[in-house]
C-alpha positions as CSV (number, residue, x, y, z in Angstrom):
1,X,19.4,-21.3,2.0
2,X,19.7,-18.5,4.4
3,X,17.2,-15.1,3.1
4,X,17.9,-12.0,5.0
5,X,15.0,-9.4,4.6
6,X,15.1,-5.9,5.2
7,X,12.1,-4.4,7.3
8,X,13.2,-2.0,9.0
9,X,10.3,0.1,7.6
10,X,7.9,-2.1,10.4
11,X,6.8,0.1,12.7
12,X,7.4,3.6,11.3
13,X,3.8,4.1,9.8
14,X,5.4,3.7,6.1
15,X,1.7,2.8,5.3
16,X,1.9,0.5,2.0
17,X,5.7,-0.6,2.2
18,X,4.7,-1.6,5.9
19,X,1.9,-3.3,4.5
20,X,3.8,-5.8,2.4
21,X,6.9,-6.5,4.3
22,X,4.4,-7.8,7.1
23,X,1.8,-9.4,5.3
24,X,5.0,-11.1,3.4
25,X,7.1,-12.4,6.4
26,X,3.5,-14.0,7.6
27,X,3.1,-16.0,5.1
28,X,6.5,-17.0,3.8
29,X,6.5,-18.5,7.8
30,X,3.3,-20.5,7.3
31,X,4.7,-21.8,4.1
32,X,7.2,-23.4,6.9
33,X,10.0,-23.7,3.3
34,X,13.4,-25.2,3.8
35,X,15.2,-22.3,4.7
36,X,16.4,-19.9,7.3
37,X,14.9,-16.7,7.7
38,X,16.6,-13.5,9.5
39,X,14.4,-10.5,10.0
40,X,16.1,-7.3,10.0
41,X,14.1,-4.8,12.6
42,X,14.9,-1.6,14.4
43,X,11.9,-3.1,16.5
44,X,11.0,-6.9,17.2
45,X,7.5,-5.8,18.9
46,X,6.4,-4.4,16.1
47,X,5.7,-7.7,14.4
48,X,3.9,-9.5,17.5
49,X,1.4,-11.5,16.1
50,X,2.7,-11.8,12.6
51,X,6.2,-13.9,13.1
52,X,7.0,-16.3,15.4
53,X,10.4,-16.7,16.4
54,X,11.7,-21.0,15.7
55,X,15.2,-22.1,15.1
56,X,14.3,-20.8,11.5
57,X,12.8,-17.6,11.9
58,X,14.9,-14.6,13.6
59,X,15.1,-11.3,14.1
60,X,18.4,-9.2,13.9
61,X,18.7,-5.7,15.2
62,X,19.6,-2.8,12.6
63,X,19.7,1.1,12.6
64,X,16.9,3.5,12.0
65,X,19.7,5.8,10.4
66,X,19.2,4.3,6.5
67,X,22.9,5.6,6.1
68,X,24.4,3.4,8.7
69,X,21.5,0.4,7.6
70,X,22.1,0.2,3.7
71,X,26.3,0.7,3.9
72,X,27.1,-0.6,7.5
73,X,25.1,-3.2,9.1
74,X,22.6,-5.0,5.8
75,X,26.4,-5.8,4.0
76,X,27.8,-6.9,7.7
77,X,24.9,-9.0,8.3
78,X,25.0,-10.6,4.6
79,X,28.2,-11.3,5.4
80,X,28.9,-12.4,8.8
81,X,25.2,-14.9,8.3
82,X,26.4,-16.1,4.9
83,X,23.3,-14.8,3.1
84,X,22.2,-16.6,0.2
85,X,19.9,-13.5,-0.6
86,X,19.0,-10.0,0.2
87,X,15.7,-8.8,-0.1
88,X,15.1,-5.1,0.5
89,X,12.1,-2.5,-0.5
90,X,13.5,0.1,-3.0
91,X,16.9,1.0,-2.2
92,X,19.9,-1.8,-1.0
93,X,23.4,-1.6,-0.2
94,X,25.9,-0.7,-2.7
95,X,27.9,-3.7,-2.4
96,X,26.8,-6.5,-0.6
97,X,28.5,-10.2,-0.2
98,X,24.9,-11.9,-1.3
99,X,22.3,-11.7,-4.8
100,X,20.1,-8.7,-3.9
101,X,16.7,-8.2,-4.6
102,X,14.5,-5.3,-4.5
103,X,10.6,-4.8,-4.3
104,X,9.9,-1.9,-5.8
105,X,6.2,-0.9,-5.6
106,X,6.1,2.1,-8.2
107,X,8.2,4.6,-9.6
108,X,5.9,7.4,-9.3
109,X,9.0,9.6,-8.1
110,X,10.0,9.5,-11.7
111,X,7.0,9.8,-13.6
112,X,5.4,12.9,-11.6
113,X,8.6,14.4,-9.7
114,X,6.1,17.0,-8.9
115,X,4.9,15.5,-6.6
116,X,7.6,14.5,-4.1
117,X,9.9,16.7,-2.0
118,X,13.4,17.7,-3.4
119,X,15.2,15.3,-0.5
120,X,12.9,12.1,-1.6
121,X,13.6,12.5,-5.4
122,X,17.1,12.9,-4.8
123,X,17.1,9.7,-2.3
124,X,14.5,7.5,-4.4
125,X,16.1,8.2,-8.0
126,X,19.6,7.7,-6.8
127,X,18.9,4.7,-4.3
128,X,16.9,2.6,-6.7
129,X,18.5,3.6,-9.8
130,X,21.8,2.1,-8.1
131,X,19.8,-0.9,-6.6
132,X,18.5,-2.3,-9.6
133,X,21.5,-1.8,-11.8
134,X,23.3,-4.0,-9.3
135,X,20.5,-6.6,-8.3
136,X,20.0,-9.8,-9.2
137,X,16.4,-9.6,-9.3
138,X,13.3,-7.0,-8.8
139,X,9.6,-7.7,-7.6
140,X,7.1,-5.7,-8.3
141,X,3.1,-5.7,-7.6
142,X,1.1,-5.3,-11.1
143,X,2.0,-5.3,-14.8
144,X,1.6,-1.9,-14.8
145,X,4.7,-1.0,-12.5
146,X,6.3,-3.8,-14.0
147,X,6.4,-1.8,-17.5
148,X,7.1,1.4,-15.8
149,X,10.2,-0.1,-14.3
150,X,11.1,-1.3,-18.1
151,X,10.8,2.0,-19.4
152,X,11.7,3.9,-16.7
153,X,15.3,2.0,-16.1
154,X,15.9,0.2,-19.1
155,X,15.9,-3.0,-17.3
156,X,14.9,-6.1,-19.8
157,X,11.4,-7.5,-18.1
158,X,12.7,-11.6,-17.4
159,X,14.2,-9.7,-14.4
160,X,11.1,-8.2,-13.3
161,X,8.8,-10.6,-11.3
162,X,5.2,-9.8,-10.5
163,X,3.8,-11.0,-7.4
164,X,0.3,-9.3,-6.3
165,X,-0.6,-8.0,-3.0
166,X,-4.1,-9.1,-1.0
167,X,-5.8,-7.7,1.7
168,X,-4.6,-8.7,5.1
169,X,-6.9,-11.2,6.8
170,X,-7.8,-8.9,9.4
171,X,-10.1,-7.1,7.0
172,X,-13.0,-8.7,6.7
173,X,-16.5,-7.7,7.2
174,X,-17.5,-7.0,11.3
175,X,-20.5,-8.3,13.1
176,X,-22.6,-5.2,13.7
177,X,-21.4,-5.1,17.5
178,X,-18.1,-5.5,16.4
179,X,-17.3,-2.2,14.5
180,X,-16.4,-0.1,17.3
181,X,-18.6,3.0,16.3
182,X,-17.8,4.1,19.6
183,X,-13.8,4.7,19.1
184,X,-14.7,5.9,15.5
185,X,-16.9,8.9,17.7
186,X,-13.7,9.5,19.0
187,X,-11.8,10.0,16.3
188,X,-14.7,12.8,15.4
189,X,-16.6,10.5,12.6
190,X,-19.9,11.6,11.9
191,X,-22.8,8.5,10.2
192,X,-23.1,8.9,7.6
193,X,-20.0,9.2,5.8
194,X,-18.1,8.5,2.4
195,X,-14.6,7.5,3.4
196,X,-11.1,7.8,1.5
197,X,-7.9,6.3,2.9
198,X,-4.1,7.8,2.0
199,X,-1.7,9.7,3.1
200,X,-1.8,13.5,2.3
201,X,-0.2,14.4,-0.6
202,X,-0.9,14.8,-4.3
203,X,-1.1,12.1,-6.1
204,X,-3.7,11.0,-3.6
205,X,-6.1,13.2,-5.4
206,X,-7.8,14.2,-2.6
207,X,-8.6,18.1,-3.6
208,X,-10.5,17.2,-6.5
209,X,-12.5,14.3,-4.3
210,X,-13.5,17.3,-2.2
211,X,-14.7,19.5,-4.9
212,X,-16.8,16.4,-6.4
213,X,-17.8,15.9,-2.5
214,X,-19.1,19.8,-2.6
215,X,-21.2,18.7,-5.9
216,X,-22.4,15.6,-4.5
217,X,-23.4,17.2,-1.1
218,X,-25.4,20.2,-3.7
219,X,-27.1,17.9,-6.2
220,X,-28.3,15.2,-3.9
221,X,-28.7,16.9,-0.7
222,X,-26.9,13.7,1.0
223,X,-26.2,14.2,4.8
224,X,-22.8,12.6,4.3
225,X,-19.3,13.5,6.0
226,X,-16.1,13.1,4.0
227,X,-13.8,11.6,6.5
228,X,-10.2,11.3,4.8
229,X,-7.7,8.6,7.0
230,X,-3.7,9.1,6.5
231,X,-1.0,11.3,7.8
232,X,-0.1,14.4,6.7
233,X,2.8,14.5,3.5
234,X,4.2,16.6,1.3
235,X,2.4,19.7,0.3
236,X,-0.6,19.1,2.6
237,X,-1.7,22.7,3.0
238,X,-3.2,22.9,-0.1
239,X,-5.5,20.7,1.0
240,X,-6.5,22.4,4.1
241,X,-6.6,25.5,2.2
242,X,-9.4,23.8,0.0
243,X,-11.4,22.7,2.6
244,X,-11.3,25.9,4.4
245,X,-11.9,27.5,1.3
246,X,-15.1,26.1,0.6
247,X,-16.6,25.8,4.7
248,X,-16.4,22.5,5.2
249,X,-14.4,22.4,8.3
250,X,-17.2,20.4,9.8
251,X,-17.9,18.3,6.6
252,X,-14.5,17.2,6.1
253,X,-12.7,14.9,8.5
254,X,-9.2,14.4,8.4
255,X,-8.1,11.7,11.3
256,X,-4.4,11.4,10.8
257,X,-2.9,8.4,10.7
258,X,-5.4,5.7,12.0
259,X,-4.4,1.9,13.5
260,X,-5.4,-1.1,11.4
261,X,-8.1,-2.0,13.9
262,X,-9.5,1.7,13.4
263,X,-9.0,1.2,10.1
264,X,-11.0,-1.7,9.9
265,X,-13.9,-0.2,11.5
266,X,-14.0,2.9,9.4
267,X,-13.9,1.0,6.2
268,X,-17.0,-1.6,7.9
269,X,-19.3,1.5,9.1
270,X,-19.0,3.5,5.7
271,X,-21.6,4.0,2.9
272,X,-18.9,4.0,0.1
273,X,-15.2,4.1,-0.3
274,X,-13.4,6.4,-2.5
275,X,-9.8,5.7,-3.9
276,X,-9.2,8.8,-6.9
277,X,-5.4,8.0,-6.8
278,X,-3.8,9.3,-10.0
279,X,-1.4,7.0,-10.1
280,X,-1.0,3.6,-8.1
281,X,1.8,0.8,-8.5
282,X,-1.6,-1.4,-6.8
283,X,-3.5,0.1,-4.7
284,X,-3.5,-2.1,-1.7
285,X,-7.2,0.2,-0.1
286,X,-9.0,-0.3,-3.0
287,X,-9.1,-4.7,-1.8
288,X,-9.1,-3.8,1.2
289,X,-12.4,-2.5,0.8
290,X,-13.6,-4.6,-1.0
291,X,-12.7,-8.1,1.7
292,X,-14.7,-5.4,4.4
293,X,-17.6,-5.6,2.0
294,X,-18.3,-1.7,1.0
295,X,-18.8,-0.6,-2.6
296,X,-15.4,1.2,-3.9
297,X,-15.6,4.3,-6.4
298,X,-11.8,4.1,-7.7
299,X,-9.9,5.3,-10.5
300,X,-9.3,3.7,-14.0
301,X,-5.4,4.9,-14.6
302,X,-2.5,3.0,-13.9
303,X,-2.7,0.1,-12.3
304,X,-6.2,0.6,-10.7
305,X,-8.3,-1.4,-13.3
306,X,-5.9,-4.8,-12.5
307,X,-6.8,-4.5,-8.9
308,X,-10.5,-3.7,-8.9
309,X,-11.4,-5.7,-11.7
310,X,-15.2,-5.1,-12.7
311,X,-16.3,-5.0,-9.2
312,X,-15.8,-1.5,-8.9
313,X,-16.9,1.6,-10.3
314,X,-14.3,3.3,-12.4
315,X,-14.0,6.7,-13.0
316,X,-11.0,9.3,-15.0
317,X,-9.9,10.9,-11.4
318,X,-9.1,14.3,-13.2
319,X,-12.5,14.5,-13.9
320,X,-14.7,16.2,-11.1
321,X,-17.6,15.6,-13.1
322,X,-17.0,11.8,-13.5
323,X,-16.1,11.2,-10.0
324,X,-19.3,13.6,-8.5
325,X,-21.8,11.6,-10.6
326,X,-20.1,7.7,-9.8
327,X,-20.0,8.7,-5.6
328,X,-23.3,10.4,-6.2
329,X,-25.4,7.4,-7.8
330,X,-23.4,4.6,-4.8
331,X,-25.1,6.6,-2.5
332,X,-28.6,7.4,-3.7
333,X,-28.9,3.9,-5.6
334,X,-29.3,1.6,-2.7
335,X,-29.8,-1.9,-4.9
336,X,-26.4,-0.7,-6.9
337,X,-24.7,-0.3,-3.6
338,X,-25.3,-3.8,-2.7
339,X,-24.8,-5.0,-5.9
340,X,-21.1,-3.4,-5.7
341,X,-20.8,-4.9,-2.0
342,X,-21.2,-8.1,-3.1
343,X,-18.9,-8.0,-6.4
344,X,-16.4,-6.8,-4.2
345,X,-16.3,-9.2,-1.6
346,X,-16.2,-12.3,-4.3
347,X,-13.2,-9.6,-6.3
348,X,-11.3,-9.2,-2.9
349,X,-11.3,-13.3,-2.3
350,X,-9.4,-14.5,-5.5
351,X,-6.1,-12.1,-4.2
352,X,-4.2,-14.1,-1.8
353,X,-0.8,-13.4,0.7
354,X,0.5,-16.9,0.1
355,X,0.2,-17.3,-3.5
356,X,2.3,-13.7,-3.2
357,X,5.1,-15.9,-0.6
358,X,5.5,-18.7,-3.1
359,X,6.1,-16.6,-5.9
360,X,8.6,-14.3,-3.8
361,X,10.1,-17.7,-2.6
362,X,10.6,-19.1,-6.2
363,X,12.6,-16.1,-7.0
364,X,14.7,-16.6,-3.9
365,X,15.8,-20.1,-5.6
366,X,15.9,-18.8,-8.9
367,X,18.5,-15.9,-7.9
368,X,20.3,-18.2,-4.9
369,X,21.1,-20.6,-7.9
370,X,22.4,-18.5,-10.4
371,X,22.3,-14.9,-9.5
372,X,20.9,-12.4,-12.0
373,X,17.0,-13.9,-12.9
């Protein structure tokens, strides 16, 4: 079999799709499966470290432009490499000579248009909806998205696949020495500090965790800053507006988007993570916390509670009295802290990349044999 994946979204700071493509390529390679593999990048460098390049394992070169990628150069490539499969993330060519197959980590763009930009509903709804009608086969990350793909699309669940993330190996609880406080200075963190990870937009949840953060900060007279890690999306003025609002320009961090080896340090050197997402096709942050050993306050919608499991403390995110009183007890209550620290670590182990490759792989050989699956 020859598998052409699309990952063209390496490199471009696409946060969670990054994430998985990455994570995905590195371990389908140490599976070392009978197959060839061809890597479509806009930028080789960006996976140094993660793939190495054998008589099996390539890259080819295609487009930033997603027009000229998804109707040019993805059905050329198919066809000129005599693909036995095509695996992109959401939206795939129209017509292609090989069984496509799309990941497709949520469809939050359908159930809560709200809260994307005119352009990326137009793009999402239209891309997808034409991708999965035409695919052989769709992957997605929890049971949860897996129904919401069902209802959302019509689409009968034996072609819907679930294969779960895991944390990427890299984090892991540092040796004291090892967590960089110095760069984390840098970036303007202040110790103590509550941390929440995310790109800035709404779903993220982020205003209300600042309002609870303003209760938490009144009640318990905690010396804590809130230091918020992700870039800037749609409609992320209301959120300076809130923290300007209530004076807490020098309370409230916002780093932009961070590195994974910042990343790793900030979640090591905080007193608590906080993931209030309102809605989640996983929640990749939430383990991620967890395998760097700090206690996670998280949110009990959608998928949420099939990622953290019992090892973290769940909370109804539109509630700011909820969320105020869960981050508020993590940081006063120092044996419950640990107690979470530990149930996490133990949580975050049982997740694991190549149990995610193998799965992925079978359904390359189920669609490669017969198409639809």
């Amino acid at each position: 079999m020859k598998i052409l994946i699309d990952a063209h979204m390496v490199g471009e700071r696409e946060s969670g799709n990054e994430r998985y493509v990455l994570n995905l390529v590195r371990a389908l390679q140490a599976l070392d499966l009978p197959a060839e593999f061809l890597v479509a990048v806009t930028d080789p460098s960006a996976f140094d470290g993660v793939m190495t390049v054998t008589d099996r394992w390539r890259f080819v070169r295609v487009s930033s432009s997603p027009w000229r990628r998804l109707f040019v150069e993805l059905p050329r490539l198919a066809r000129q490499e005599k693909s036995s499969v095509l695996h992109v993330t959401y939206a795939g060519p129209l017509s292609c000579s090989c069984p496509v197959v799309s990941t497709v980590h949520d469809v939050s763009y359908q159930a809560h248009p709200e809260w994307f930009s005119w352009r990326d509903r137009v793009v999402l709804r239209c891309g997808v909806g034409a991708t999965l009608a035409r695919g052989a086969s769709v992957f997605t990350v929890s049971e949860y998205s897996k129904a919401e793909i069902c209802r959302h699309y019509r689409l009968p669940a034996e072609r819907i696949h679930v294969t779960l993330e895991a944390a990427d190996p890299r984090f892991r609880v540092l040796p004291p020495n090892a967590a960089r406080r110095d760069r984390l200075v840098e970036l303007g963190v202040r110790f103590p500090y509550v941390l929440a990870v995310g790109n800035l937009q709404p779903r993220k949840n982020l205003i209300r965790l600042v309002e609870s953060f303003v209760r938490v900060r009144q009640g318990c007279s905690v010396p804590h800053q809130l230091v918020l890690a992700g870039k800037a999306q749609w409609r992320e003025s209301e959120l300076f507006e809130v923290i300007r609002r209530a004076g807490l320009e020098k309370d409230v961090l916002l780093t932009g988007y961070v590195t994974d080896d910042e990343l790793v340090s900030l979640y090591n050197a905080a007193d608590v993570f906080v993931y209030p997402s309102l809605y989640e096709g996983f929640g990749l942050p939430v383990l991620e916390a967890m395998a760097c050993g700090v206690p996670v306050v998280t949110s009990r919608t959608t998928s949420i509670p099939e990622v953290a499991g019992d090892a973290a403390v769940l909370v109804e995110p539109s509630s700011t009295e909820e969320l105020s009183a869960a981050l508020g007890r993590v940081l006063v209550d120092r044996a419950w802290n640990q107690e979470l620290r530990a149930k996490g670590l133990r949580h975050a182990a049982i997740f694991s990349w190549e149990q995610t490759a193998r799965l992925t792989w079978d359904g390359y050989c189920r669609v490669a044999a017969g198409g639809r699956s």
